[in-house]
N, C-alpha and C positions, 0 to 999 in steps of 0.2 A: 926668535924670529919676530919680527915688528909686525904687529897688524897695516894691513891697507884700508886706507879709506876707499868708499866709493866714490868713484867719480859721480860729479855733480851731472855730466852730460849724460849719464845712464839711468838715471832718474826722468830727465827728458823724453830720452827713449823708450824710456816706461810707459811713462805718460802716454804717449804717442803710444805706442801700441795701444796698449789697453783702448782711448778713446777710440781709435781704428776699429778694432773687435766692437765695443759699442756700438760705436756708429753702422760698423757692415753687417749685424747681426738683425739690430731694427730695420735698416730699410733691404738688406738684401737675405734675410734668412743666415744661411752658412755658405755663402757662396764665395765670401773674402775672407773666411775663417783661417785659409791658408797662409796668407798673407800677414794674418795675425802673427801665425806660427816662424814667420820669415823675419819678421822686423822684432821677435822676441830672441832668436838666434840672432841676429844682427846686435841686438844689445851686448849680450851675452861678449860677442867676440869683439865691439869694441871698447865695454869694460875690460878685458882682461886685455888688451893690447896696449891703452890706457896704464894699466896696473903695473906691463910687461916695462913701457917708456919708464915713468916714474922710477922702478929699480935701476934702468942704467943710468939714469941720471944722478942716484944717490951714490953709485959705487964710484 
């Protein structure tokens, strides 16, 4: 089985999260901390949908 790369846009979405969690942790406490949790699961599923394209494209 061939390894996947990661997509480049989930790196993005990293990003973005994380700076989010930074950003709403200093000015709001833990009050967007959910939100953190929301667009790290949004990563998640569009890396692997991502991953899912790529292989029909190779077959």
């Amino acid at each position: 089985m061939k390894s996947q790369k990661i997509p480049f846009i989930s790196f993005v979405y990293f990003i973005m999260a994380m700076l989010w969690l930074i950003g709403a942790v200093v000015a709001y406490g833990e009050m967007f901390f959910l939100l953190f949790i929301l667009l790290a699961c949004l990563n998640v599923f569009i890396g692997l949908r991502i991953i899912k394209q790529n292989k029909k494209q190779e077959s």
